[in-house]
N, C-alpha and C positions, 0 to 999 in steps of 0.2 A: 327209458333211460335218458332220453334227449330233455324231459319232464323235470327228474330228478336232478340232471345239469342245473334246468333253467330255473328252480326252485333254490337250490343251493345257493346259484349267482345275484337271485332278489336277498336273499339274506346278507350274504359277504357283502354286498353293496350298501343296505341298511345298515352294518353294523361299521364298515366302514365311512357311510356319512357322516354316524354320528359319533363318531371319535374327530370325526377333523371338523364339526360342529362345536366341539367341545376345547378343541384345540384352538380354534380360533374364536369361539367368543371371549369379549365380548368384541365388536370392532366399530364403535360409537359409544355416546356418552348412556347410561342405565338411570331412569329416573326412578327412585324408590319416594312412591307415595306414602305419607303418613296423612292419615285424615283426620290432625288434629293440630291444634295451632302451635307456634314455637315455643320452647321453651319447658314442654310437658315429659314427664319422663320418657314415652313412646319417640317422639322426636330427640330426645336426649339418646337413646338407645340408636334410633336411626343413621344419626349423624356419626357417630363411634365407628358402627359397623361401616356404614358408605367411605367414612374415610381409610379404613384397613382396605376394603376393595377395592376402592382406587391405586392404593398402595401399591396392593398387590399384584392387582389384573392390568394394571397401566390406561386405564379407561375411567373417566369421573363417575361415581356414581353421583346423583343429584338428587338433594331432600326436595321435597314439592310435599310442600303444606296443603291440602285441601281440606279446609275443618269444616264441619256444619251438621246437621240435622243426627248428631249424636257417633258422627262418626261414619254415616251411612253414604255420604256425599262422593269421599273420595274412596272409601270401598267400592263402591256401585262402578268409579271411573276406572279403577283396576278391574273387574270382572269383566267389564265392555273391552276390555282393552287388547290389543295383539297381540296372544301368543308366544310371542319371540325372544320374550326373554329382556325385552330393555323396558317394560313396567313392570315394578314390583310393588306390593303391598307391606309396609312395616304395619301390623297390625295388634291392639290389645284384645283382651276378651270382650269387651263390649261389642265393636261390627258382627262378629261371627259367634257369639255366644249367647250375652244378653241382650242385644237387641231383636234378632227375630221372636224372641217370647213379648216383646212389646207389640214389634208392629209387624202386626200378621200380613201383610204385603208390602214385601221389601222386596227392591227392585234387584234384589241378588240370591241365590241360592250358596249358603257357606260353605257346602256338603258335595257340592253340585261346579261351582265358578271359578273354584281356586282348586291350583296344585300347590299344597303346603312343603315348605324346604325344608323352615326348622323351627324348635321352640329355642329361643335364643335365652330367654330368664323367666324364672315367676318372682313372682312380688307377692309377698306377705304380708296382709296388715297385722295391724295390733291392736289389741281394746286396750283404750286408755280413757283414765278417766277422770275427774277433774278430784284432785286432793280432798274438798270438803267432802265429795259422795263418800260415807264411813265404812269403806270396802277395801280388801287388801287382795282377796282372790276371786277369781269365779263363784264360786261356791258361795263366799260371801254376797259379792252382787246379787246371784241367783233367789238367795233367801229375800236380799234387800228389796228385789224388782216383785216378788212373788206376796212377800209384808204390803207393797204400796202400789198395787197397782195400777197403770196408765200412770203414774208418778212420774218415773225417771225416765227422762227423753232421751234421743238420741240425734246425732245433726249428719249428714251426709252435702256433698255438693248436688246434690240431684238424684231425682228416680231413677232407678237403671242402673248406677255405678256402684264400685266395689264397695265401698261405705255401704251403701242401701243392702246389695245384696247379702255382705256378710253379716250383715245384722238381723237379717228377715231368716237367713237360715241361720244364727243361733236362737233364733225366737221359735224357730223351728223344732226346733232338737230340745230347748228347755219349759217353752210354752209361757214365757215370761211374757207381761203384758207391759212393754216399754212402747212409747208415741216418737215417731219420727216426725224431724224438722229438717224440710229438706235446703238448703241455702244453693245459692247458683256460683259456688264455687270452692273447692275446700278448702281454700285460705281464710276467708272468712266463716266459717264453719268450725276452724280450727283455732281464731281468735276468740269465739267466740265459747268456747269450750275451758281455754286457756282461764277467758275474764269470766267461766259459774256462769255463763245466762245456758248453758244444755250443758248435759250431766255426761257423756259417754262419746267416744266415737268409736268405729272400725276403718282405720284412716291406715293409708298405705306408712310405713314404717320411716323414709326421709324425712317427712315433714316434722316427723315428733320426736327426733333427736335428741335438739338441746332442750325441749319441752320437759322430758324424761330425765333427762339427765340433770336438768337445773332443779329440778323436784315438782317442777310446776305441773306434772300431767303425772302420772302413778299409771305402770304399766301393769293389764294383768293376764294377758296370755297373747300368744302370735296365732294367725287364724289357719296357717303350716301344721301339718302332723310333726314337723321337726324342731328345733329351735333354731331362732337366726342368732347369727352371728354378729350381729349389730348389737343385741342384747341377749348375750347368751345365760342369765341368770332368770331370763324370764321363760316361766313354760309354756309348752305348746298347750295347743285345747286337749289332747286327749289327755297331757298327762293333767290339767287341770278338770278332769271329771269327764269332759266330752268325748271316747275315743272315737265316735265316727264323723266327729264337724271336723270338718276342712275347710277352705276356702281361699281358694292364691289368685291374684292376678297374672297378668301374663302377658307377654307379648313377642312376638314371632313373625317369620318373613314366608311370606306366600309370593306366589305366578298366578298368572290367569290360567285357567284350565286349558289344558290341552297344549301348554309348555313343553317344549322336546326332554325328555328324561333325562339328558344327557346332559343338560344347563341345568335343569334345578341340583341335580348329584354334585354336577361340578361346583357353584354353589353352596352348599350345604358343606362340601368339604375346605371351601377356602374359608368359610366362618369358623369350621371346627378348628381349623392352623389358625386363625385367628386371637380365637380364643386361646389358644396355648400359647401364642406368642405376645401375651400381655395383654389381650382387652377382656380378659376375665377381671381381673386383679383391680380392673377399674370400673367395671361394672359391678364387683362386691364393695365397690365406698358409696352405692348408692343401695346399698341393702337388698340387691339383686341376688337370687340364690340361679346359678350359672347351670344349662343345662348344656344345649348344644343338642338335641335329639336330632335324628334324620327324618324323611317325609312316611316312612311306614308306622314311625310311633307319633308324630306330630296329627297323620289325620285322625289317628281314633282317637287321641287326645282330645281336639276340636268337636266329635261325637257325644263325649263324655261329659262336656262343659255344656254343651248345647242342652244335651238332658238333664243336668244339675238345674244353670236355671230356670227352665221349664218348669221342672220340680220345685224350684222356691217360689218362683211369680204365680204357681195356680197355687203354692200353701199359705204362702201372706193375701190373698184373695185379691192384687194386683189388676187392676184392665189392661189389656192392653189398648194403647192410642191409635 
C-alpha cells in the first residue's frame, strides 16, 4: 500500500513539474538557429515566427545565422545543444533529409538528435522553362527531352538542393536523358535561364513570379500533388501525366533531443495561434503552402523525406562526398 502511495506521488509530482515547466517557460531570451545565411527564405520563415513568439511568450526569440557546409554547421550546434528548450533549429529539408544521403558521416543523427515541433510550410517548386524550349506541357517536354537526348539542360544552384533533387526524380519517374548545370546560387541560375544559356529549371515558386507572369519563363507543372495558389492555372505533376512524382520543400522547427515534452507541445501550440492569428496569410505571399502539423506527424514526415532522397541520390547514381 505504502508502495502504491509512493508511486502515485512520483507521478502527481512529474505531471505537476511539468505543467509549471510549461507555465513558466520560457524565462530568458530563446535563440532559434537557422543554418543558413540572411535573407533566404528559411531565415525569412524564421524571423516571422520568432517575432510572433516574442510577441506572445514576452521573451526574445533570437535568429542566429550559422550558415556553412550545406547547412550541417549550425544543425550539428543545435543537436549538441541543451535540452532546455532555449536552442532551437528553424530547419529546411536539406540538414535532415538530403544531406545525410550525401555525407555518410554527419556529425548528427536527424532521426536520433532532434525532438521535431512542427512542419510550419512546404514550398513547391515549378518547372519552368525558357519560352524558346517549343513545349507547352510536360508531355510535351517529355517527348521533346526523349527526341533529343542529353540535349536539354537543366541549372540548379548546387548538388543536393531542391532544383537538383526535383529534377533527378522527374528524371526518375520519366527516364528522360536531360544534363545538369549546377551554378553556386539560384539567382544566377535563374538569370541565366531567363537570358536561353540552360533550357529548364525546378526552382522554388518566389523567385519566378514576375518571370511567369511577364511571359519571360512559360510555367508547366508545380512539383505538389496539388496546385498552388500562386499560379492556380498551372497543374500539378500528377494531373500533368506524373501521378506518383512529388516533391516539396520544406522547413520546420525542431529541439535538441530529449526536450521536456511539455515545451515542444507548448510551442507547437503557440505557432499553431499563430498561424491563425495572421502569419499564415503572410507566409502564402511567399508561395508558402501553410501547415502547422504537431511533433507525432512532423517526425514520420522527416522518416519519409529521408527515404525519398535516398531513393533519388542512389537512382541519379549520385556519390556521396
Amino acid at each position: 500500500m505504502a508502495v502504491m502511495k509512493s508511486s502515485a506521488l512520483v507521478v502527481a509530482t512529474a505531471l505537476l513539474s511539468g505543467n509549471v515547466l510549461a507555465q513558466t517557460y520560457p524565462t530568458k531570451p530563446v535563440r532559434i538557429v537557422v543554418p543558413y545565411p540572411a535573407g533566404g527564405t528559411v531565415d525569412i520563415v524564421g524571423r516571422m515566427v520568432g517575432q510572433r513568439l516574442t510577441e506572445t511568450l514576452g521573451r526574445t526569440f533570437l535568429i542566429d545565422n550559422r550558415a556553412g557546409a550545406s547547412g550541417n554547421i549550425g544543425t550539428e550546434f543545435v543537436a549538441k545543444s541543451p535540452p532546455d528548450g532555449y536552442t532551437l533549429l528553424m530547419s529546411s529539408a536539406a540538414p535532415l533529409a538530403a544531406n545525410p544521403a550525401f555525407f555518410p558521416k554527419l556529425p548528427f543523427q536527424p532521426l536520433k538528435d532532434f525532438s521535431p515541433i512542427t512542419l510550419i510550410v512546404i514550398q513547391p517548386n515549378i518547372l519552368v522553362v525558357n519560352p524558346n524550349v517549343p513545349v507547352r506541357t510536360v508531355k510535351e517536354f517529355i517527348a521533346l527531352a526523349k527526341a533529343k537526348p542529353g540535349v536539354l539542360n537543366y541549372g540548379s544552384s548546387g548538388v543536393g538542393n531542391s532544383q537538383h533533387m526535383a529534377a533527378e526524380l522527374f528524371r526518375y519517374y520519366t527516364h528522360v536523358n536531360i544534363t545538369h548545370v549546377p551554378y553556386k546560387g539560384g539567382a544566377p541560375a535563374l538569370t541565366d535561364l531567363v537570358g536561353g544559356q540552360i533550357d529548364l529549371l525546378f526552382e522554388p515558386i518566389p523567385g519566378t513570379i514576375p518571370y511567369v507572369r511577364s511571359g519571360r519563363l512559360r510555367a508547366l507543372a508545380v512539383t505538389t500533388k496539388e496546385r498552388s495558389e500562386t499560379f492556380p492555372d498551372v497543374p500539378a505533376m500528377r494531373e500533368a501525366g506524373l501521378p506518383d512524382y512529388e516533391y516539396r520543400g520544406w522547413i520546420g522547427l525542431l529541439a535538441p533531443a530529449g526536450t521536456p515534452p511539455e515545451i515542444v507541445n507548448m510551442l507547437h501550440g503557440e505557432i499553431v495561434k499563430a498561424l491563425g492569428g495572421g502569419l499564415a496569410p503572410r507566409l502564402k505571399e511567399f508561395a508558402f503552402v501553410v501547415s502547422g502539423n504537431g511533433p507525432q506527424e512532423f517526425a514520420p514526415f522527416i522518416k519519409k523525406e529521408l527515404e525519398l532522397h535516398q531513393k533519388i541520390v542512389a537512382a541519379a547514381g549520385i556519390k556521396p562526398e
